[in-house]
N, C-alpha and C positions, 0 to 999 in steps of 0.2 A: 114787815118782816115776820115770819114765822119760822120754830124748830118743827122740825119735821123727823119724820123715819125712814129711811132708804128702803126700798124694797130689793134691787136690782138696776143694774148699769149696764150702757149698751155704747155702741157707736155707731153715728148716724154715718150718711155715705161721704162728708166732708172730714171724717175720723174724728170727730166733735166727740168727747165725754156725756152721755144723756143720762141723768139717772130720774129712775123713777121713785118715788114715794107715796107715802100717806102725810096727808095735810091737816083735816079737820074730824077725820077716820076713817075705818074703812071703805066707806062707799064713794072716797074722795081721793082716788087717786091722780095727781098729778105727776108730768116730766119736766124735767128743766137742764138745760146746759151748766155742766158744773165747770167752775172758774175757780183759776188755782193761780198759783207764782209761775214765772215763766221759768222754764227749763224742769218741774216739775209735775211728773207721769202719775196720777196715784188713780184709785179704785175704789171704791170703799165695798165695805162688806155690807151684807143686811143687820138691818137694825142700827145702823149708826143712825145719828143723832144731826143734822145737818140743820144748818141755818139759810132758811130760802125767802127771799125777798123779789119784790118787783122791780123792774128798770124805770128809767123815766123814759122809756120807748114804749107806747102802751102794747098791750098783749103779752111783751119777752121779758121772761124772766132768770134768774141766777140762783145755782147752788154756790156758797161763798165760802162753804167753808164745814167744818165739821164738831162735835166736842170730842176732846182726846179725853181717853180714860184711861189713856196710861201713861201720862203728865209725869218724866223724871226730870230734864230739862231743868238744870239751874241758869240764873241769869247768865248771858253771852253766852250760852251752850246751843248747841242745834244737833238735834238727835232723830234722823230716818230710817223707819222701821216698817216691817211687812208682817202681815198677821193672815195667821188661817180665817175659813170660815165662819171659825167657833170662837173670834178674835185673840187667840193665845198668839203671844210672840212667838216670831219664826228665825228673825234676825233682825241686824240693827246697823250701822253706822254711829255711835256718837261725837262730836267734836266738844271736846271740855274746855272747860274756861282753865284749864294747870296747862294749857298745850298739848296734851297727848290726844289720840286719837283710837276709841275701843271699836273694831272689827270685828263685831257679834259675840264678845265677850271677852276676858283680861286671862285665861287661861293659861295661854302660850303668846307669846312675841314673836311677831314678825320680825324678819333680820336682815342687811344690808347685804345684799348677796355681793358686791365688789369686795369689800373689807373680808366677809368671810372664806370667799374665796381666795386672795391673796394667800389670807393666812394661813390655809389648810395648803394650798401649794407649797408654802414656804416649809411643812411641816414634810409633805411627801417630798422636797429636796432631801431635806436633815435625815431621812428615812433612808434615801435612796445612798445618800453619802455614808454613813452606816452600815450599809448592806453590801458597798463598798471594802470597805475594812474589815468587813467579817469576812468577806471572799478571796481578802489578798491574805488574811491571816491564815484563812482554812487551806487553801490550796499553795501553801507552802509548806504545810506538814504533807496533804495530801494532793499534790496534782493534780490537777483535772477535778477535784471531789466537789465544786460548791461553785455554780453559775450562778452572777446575780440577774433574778428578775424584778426590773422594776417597781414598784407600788405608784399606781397611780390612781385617783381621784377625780371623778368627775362629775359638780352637782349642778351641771349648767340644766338638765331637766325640772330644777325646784326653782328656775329662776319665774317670777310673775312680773313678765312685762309689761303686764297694764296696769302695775302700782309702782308711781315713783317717791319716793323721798330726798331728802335733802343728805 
């Protein structure tokens, strides 16, 4: 097993992950198929830090894996992130060990779009029923003077159908 340096990543024509590196320096560059968990896609940048090792299939070898330098991950926590070039965070996923769930940062709250909606409807009734009683009030002094138009509400374009919650 050796740590290595990542130079650059490619795919071969089976869409295999191939990255290249330096081994024992510069005049040693080697490539190898990098091996990941299933269901996870990653890249790495240059200059990462990879741990390459032989198979017991002679010739083929494996990238298995990499050092994180930006290790926040408390125990039972899983935290996926994407970084520039220049490795600065770009965004994140974290899942905490308290149950919540941080969507590139704790700024703002994501919100239940059923619940919110209800309520805001319930709110444009109370509204419309109101605007009711001002229009039977005003056009009894003045006939004709005060048509009610509805107020209505509609944030079904904020809804994000590809995240669900509970």
């Amino acid at each position: 097993m050796n740590f290595v340096t990542t130079i650059s990543t490619s795919k071969d024509t089976l869409l295999r992950r191939v990255i290249k590196f330096l081994r024992y320096g510069k005049s040693d560059v080697q490539t190898s198929f990098q091996f990941a968990p299933a269901g996870i896609d990653s890249s790495p940048i240059k200059e990462m830090i990879a741990l390459y090792g032989e198979t017991d299939e002679k010739g083929k070898t494996a990238v298995m894996g990499y050092i994180n330098k930006q290790q926040l991950a408390e125990d039972g926590e899983v935290r996926i992130y994407s970084q520039n070039a220049s490795g600065d965070l770009q965004t994140y996923v974290w899942v905490k060990k308290d149950g919540t769930m941080e969507f590139g940062g704790v700024a703002h709250n994501l919100v239940r779009y059923t619940p919110l909606n209800t309520g805001l409807q319930a709110e444009v009734n109370k509204i419309n029923t109101e605007l009711g009683k001002i229009a039977v009030v005003l056009n009894s002094i003045v006939p004709g003077s005060y048509t009610v138009v509805p107020v209505t509400v509609d944030i079904s374009a904020s809804k994000i159908n590809e995240l669900k919650t509970l």
